[in-house]
C-alpha positions as CSV (number, residue, x, y, z in Angstrom):
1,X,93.0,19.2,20.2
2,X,93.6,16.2,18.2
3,X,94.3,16.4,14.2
4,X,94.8,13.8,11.5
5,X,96.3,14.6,8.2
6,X,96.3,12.4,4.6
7,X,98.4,13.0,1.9
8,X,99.5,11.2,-1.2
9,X,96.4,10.7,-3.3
10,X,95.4,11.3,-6.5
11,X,95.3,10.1,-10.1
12,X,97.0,7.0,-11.0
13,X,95.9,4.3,-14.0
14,X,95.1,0.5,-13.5
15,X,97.3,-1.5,-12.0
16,X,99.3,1.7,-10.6
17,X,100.6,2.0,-7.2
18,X,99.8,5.2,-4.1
19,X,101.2,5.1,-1.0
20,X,98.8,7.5,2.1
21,X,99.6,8.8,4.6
22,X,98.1,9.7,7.9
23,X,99.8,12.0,10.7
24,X,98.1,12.8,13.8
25,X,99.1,15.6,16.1
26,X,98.0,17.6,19.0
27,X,97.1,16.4,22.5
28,X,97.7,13.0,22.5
29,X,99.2,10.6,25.3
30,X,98.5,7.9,23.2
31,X,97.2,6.3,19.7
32,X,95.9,2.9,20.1
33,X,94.1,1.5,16.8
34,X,94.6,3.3,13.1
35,X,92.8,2.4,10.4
36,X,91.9,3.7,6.6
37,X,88.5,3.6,5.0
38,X,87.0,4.9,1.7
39,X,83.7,5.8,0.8
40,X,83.1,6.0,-3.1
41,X,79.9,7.9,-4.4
42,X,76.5,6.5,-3.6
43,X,78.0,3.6,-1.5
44,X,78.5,3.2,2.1
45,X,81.8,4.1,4.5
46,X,83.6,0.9,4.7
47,X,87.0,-0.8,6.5
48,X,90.1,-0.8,3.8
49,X,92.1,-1.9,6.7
50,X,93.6,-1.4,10.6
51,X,96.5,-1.9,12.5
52,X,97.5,-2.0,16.2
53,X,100.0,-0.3,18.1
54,X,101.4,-4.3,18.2
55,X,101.5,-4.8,14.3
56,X,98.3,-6.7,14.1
57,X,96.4,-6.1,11.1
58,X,92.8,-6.7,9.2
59,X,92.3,-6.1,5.7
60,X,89.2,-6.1,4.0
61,X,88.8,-9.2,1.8
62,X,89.1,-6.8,-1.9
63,X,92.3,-5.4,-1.0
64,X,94.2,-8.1,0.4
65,X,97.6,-9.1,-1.1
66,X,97.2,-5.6,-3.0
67,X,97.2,-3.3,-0.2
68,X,99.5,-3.4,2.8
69,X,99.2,-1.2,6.0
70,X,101.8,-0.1,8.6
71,X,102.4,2.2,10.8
72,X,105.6,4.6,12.6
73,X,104.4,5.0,16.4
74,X,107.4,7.3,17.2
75,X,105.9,9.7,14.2
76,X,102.3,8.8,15.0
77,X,101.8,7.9,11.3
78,X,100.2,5.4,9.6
79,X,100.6,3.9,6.0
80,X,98.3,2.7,3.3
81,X,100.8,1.1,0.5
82,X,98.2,0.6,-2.5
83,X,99.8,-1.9,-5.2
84,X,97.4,-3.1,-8.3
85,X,94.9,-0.7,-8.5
86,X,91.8,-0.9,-10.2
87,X,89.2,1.0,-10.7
88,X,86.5,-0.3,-7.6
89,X,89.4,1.1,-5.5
90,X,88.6,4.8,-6.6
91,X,87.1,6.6,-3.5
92,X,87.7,9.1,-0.6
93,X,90.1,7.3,1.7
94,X,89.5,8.7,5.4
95,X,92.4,7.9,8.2
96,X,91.0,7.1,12.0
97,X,92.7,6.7,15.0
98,X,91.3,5.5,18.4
99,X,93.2,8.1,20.6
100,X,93.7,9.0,24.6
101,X,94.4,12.6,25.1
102,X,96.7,13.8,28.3
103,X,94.5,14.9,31.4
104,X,91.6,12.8,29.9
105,X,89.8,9.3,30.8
106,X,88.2,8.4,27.7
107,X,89.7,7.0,24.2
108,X,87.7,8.1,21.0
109,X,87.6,7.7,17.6
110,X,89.0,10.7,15.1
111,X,88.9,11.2,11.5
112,X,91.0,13.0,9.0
113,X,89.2,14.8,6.2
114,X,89.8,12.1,3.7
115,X,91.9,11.9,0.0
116,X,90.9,10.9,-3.2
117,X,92.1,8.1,-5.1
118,X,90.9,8.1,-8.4
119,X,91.7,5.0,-10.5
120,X,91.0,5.3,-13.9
121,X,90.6,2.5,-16.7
């Protein structure tokens, strides 16, 4: 019923830029939290950062004044703008969305499939 999509990563050097993307679709009424995390090999699932339907925002402490998030509530997309990239950063990047669905009384958390940003040095 409910989908999210990320596009734009891939292969980019140190100190390089990517911007992601994250679209969900289907049977929503409405999106309240989005967020991006990454998950590199061996290591845990952790919070890059999230944003509220108000613009306010957490970023985890390695990314910030690197990374900036946003998001377009009219297209129901949120943004990952990834500036000085180094190679730690390299990792699946996974979008979630808390998300209420029409005819339904309960929000939950959805994931997209993930994107990987490969940093290389």
């Amino acid at each position: 019923q409910v989908q999210l999509v990320e596009s734009g990563g891939g292969l980019v050097q140190t100190g390089g830029s990517l911007r992601l993307s994250c679209a969900a679709s289907g049977n929503i009424y409405s999106i309240n939290r989005m967020g991006w995390y990454r998950q590199a090999p061996g290591k845990q699932r952790e919070l890059v950062a999230s944003i509220t339907p108000g613009g306010s925002i957490n970023y985890a402490d390695s990314v910030k004044g690197r990374f900036t998030i946003s998001r377009d509530n009219a297209k129901k997309t949120v943004y990952l703008q990834m500036n000085s990239l180094k190679p730690e950063d390299t990792a699946v990047y996974s979008c979630n969305a808390d998300i209420l669905q029409y005819g339904d009384s309960r929000w939950m958390d959805y994931w997209g499939k993930g994107t990987l940003v490969t940093v290389s040095s």
